[in-house]
C-alpha positions in Angstrom: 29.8 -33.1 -18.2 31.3 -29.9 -17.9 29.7 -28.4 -20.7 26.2 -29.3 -19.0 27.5 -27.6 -15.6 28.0 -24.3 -17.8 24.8 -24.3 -19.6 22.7 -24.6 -16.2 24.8 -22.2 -14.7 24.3 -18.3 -15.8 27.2 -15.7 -17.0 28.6 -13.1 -14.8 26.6 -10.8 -17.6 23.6 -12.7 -17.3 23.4 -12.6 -13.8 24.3 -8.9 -13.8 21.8 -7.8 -15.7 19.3 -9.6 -13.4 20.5 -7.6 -10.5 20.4 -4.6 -12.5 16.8 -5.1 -13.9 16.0 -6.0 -10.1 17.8 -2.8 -8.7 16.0 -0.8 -11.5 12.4 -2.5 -10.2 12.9 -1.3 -6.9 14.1 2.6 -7.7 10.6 2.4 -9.6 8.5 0.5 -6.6 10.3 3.3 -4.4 9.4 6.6 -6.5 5.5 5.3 -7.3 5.2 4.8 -3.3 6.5 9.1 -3.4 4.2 10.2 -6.1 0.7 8.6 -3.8 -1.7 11.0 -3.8 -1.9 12.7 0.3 -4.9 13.3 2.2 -5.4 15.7 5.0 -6.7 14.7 8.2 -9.9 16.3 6.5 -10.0 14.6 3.6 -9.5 11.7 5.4 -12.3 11.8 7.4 -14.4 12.7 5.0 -13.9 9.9 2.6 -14.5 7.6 5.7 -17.5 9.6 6.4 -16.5 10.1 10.1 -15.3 13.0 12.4 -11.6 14.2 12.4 -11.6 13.2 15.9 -12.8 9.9 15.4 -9.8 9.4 12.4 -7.5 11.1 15.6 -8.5 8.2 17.6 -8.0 5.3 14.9 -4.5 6.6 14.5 -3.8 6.9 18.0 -4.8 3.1 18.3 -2.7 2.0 15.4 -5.9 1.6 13.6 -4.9 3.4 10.2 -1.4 4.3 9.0 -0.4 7.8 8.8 2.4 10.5 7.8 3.4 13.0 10.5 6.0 15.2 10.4 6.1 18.4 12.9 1.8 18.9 14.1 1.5 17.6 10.3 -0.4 14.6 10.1 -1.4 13.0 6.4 -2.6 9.9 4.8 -2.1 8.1 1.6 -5.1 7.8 0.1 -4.7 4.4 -0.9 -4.2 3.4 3.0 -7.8 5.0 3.5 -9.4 3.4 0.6 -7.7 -0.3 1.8 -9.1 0.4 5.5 -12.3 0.4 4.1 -12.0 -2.9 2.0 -10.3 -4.0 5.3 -14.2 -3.6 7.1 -16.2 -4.4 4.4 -18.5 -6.7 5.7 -20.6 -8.8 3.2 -24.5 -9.9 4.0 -23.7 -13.5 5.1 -27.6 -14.6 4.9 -29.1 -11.5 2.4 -31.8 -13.2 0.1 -33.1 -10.1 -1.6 -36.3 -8.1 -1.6 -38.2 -6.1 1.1 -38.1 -8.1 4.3 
């Protein structure tokens, strides 16, 4: 019986190198989140097509995320490009053609 408690249960070595391979994961999740290409509020509101002004007022609703630091305000690109999936809307009754 106590043989088949063991073998379910893992080694202090296995288990470390879980954490370890874990710990490792999350350094790596943390440094790809620094290296995200940054967008000025120009850029910004470009891609989206829209005014800087109206991009000021999404992020003063809480609309889109942003970076600010000092007057400095940036956005990761990949924030922008997920607010527009976000308000995709697909043609619920679109049959094709010229209507």
């Amino acid at each position: 019986m106590k043989n088949a408690e063991k073998s379910s249960q893992t080694s202090p070595l296995d288990y470390l190198t879980s954490r370890v391979d874990e710990i490792f994961e999350k350094v790596n999740q943390k440094e790809n989140s620094f290296n995200r290409k940054v967008l000025t509020s120009k850029e910004a509101a470009q891609t989206l097509r829209i005014t800087t002004r109206t991009l000021q007022t999404y992020r003063d609703q809480g609309t889109i995320p942003f970076i600010q630091f000092g007057r400095e305000v940036r956005y990761h690109d990949e924030d922008i490009q997920q607010f527009l999936l976000d308000h995709y809307v697909k043609p619920s009754n679109w049959k094709g053609g010229l209507s």
